[in-house]
Backbone as CSV, one residue per row, in Angstrom:
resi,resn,N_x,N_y,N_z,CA_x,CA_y,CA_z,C_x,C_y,C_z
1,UNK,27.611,64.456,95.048,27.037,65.549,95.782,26.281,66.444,94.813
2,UNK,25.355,67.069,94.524,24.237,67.636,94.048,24.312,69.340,94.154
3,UNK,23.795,69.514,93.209,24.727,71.308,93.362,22.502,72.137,94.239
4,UNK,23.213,72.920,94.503,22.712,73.305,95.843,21.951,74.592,95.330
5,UNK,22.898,75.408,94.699,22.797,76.587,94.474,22.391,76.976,92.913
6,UNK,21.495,76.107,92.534,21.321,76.599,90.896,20.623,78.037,90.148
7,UNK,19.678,78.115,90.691,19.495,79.499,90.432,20.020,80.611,91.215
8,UNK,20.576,80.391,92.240,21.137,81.582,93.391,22.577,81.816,93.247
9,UNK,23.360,81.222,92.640,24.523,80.841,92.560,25.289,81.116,93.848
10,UNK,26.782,81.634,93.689,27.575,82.154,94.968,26.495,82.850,95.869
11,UNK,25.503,83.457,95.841,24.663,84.343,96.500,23.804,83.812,97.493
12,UNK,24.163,82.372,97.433,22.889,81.395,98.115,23.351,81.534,99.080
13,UNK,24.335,82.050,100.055,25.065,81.977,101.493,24.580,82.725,102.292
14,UNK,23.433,83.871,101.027,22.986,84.828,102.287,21.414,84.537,102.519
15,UNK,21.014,83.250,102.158,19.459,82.777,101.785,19.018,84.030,101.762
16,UNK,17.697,84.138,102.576,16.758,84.935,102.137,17.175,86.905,102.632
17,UNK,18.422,86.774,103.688,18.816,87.946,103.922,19.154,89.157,102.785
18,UNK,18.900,90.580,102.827,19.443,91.725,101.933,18.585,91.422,100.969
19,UNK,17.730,91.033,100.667,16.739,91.897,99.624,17.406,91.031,98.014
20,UNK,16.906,91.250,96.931,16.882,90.326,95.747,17.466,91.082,95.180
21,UNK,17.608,92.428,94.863,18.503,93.208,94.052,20.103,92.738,94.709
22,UNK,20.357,93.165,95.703,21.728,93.070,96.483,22.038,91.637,95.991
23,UNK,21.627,90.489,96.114,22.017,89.387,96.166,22.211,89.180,94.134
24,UNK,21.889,89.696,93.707,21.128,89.583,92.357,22.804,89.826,91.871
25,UNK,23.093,91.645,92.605,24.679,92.358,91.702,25.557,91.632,92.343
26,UNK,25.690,91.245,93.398,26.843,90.358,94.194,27.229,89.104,93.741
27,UNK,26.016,88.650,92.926,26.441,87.215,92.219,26.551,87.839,90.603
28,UNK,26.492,88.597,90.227,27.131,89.065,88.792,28.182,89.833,88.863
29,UNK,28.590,90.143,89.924,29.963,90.993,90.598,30.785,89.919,90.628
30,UNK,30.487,88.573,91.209,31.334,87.401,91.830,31.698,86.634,90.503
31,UNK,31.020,86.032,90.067,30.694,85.333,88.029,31.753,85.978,87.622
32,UNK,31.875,87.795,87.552,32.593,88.344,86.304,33.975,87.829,87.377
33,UNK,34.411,88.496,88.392,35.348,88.331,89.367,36.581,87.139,89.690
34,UNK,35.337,85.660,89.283,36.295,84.556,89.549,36.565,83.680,87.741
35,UNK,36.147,84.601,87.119,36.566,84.099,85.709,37.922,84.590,85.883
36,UNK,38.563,83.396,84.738,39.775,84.075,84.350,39.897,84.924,82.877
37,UNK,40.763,85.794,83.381,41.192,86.786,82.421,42.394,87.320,81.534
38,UNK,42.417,87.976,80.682,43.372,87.921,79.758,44.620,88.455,79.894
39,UNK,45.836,88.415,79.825,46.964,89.120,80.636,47.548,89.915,79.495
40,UNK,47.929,91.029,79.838,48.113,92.261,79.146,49.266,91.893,78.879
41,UNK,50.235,91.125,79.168,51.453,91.019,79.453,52.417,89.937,77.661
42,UNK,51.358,88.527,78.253,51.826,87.983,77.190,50.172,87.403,76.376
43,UNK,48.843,87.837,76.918,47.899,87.268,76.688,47.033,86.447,76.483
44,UNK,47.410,85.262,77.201,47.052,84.275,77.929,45.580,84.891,78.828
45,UNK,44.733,83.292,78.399,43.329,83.523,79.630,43.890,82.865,80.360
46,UNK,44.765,83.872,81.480,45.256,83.032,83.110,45.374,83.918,84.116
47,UNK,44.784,85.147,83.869,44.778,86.210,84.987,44.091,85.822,86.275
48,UNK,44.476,85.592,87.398,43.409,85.293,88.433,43.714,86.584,89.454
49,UNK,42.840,86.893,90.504,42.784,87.918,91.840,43.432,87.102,92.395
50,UNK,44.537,87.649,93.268,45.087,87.546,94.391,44.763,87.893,95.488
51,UNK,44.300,89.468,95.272,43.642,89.973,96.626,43.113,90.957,96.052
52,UNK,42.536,92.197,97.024,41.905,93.389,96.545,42.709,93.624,95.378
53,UNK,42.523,94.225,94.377,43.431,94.925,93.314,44.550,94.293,92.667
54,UNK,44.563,93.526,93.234,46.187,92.672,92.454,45.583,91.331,92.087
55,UNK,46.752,91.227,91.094,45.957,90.383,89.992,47.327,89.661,89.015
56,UNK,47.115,88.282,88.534,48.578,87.708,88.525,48.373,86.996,87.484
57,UNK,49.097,86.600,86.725,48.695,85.843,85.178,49.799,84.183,86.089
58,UNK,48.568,83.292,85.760,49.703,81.929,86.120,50.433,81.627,85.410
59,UNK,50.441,82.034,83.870,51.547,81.399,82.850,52.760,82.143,82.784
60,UNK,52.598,83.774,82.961,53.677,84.134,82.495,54.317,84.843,84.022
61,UNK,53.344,84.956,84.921,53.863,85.100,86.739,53.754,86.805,86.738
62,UNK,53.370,87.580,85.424,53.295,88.766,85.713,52.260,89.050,86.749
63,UNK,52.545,90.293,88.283,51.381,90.370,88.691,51.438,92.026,88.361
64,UNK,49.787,92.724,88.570,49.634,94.092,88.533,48.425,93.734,89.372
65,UNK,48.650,95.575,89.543,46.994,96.160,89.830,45.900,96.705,88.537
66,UNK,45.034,96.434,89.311,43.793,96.625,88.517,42.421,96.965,89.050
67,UNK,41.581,96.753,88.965,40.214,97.271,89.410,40.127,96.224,90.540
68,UNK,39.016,96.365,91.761,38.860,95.448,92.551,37.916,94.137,92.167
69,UNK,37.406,94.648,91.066,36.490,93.149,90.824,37.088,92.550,89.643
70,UNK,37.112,93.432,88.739,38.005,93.092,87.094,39.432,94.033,87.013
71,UNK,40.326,93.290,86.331,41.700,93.497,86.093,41.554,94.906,85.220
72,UNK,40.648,95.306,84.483,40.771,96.839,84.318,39.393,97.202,84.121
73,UNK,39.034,98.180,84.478,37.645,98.773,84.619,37.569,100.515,83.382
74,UNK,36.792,100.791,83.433,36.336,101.648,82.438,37.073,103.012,82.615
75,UNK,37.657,103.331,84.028,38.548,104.401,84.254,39.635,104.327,84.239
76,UNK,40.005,102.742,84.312,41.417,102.854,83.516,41.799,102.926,82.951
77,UNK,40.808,102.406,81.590,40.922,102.625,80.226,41.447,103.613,79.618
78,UNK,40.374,104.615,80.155,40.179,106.074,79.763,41.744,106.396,80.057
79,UNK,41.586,106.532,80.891,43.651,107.461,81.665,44.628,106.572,81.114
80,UNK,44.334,104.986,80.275,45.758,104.758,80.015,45.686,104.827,78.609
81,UNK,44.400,105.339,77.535,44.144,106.281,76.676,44.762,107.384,76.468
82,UNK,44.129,108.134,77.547,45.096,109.570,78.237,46.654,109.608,78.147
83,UNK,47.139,108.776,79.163,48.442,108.835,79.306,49.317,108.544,77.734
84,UNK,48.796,107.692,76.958,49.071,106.889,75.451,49.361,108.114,74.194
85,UNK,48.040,108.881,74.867,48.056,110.411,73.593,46.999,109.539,72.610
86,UNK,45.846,109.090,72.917,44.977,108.247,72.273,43.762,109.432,72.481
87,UNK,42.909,109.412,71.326,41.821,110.134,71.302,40.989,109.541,72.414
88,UNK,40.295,109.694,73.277,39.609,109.793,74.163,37.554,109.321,74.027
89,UNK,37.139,108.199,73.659,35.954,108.269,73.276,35.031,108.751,74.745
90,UNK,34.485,109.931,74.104,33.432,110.245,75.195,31.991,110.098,74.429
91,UNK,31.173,109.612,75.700,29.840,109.119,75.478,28.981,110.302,75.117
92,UNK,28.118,109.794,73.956,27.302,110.396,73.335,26.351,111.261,73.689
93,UNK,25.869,112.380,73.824,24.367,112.884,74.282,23.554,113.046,73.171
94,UNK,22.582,112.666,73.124,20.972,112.893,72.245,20.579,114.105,72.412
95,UNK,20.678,114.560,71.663,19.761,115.978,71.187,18.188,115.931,70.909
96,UNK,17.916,116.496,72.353,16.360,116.309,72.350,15.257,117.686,71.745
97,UNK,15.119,117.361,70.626,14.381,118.546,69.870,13.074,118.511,69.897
């Protein structure tokens, strides 16, 4: 069987419907989404989604929550920084002279 979807990837389901941007982040939303990922637990690449937010390592059976597309996102970081007593990197501003 012959792959279908080579340049469109997962996104090809909506052919030409929603416009090229929409279809464009939904298949780089989906890519990052159905990779597997690293488990905080024992660190193994075996994290998979279960459902919205939950998220389960197959080797070691730990499950948690996490972001809805990736197992931790950039605000979790930050707050489990926070919570840690970890200096806090905040983003830079340019000084426009």
């Amino acid at each position: 069987m012959s792959k279908r979807t080579k340049k469109v990837g997962t996104s090809g389901r909506f052919a030409e419907r929603y416009g090229v941007r929409s279809r464009t982040m939904i298949r780089e939303v989906e890519s990052q989404q159905k990779l597997r990922h690293g488990c905080p637990r024992c660190g193994q690449k075996a994290v998979k989604r279960t459902s919205t937010s939950i998220w389960e390592c197959k080797k070691c059976g730990n499950i948690f929550a996490g972001g809805a597309y990736m197992p931790s996102t950039p605000a979790g970081v930050t707050a489990e920084r926070i919570l840690k007593g970890l200096p806090v990197e905040l983003p830079t501003e340019e000084e426009s002279e």
